[in-house]
N, C-alpha and C positions, 0 to 999 in steps of 0.2 A: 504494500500500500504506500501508497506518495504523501509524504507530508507535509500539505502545502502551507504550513506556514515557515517553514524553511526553503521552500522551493520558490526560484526565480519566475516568475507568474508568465517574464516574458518567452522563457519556455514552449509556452501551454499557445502561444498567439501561431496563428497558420493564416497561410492567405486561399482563399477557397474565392472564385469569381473576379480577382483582382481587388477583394477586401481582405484587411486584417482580421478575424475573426477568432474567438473562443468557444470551443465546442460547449453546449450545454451541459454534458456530463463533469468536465473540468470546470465550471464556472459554477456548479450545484458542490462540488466538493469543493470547491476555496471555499462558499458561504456555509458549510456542513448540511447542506441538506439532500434528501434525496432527489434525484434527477425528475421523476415525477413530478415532485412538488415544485420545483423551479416552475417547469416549463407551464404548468397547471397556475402558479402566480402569474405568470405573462399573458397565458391566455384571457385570464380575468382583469386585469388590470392594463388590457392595449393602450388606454385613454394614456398610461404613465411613461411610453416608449414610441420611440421615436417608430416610425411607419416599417422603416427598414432593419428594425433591429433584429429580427432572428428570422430565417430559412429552412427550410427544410432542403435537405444535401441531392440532390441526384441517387440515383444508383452508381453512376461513374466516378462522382465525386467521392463517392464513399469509397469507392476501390481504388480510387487515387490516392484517398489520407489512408486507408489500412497500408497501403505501398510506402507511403510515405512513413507512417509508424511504425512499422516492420524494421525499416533502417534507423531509426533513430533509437537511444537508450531507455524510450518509455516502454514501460510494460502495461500499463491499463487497460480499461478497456474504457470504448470509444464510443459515442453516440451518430444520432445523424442529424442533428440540428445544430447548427452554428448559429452565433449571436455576434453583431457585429452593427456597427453603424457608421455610415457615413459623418455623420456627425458626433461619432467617440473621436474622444482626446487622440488628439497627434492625428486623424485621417485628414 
């Protein structure tokens, strides 16, 4: 298990469509909650998020970042919704 509060967050950051993006499974484990309950707060609360804040991944995209997390040192496991905005810090 990752423990993110010693782990460098910008790590966890992928670019999926030409965004910077954090998977929602990685972004439900920095805040300790389960990935359900994340995604389940965003659905209920769109009025508090930007339009473009989270996606649902392709089938290709998903077999891109498993390609891509194959080679890299994480061992987790992965979601298929990225959160991301145009209008997060530093895009």
């Amino acid at each position: 298990m990752v423990d993110y509060a010693t782990i460098d967050i910008t790590t966890l950051i992928m670019t999926v469509r030409g965004r910077r993006v954090i998977l929602d499974a990685d972004l439900a484990r920095i805040y300790g909650v389960p990935t359900r309950r994340l995604n389940e707060q965003v659905r209920r609360n769109t009025n508090r998020f930007p339009s473009d804040f989270a996606f649902v991944l392709t089938g290709r995209e998903v077999t891109d970042l498993k390609s891509q997390i194959a080679t890299s040192s994480y061992k987790g496991k992965r979601s298929q919704f990225a959160t991301g905005s145009d209008n997060a810090i530093g895009a």
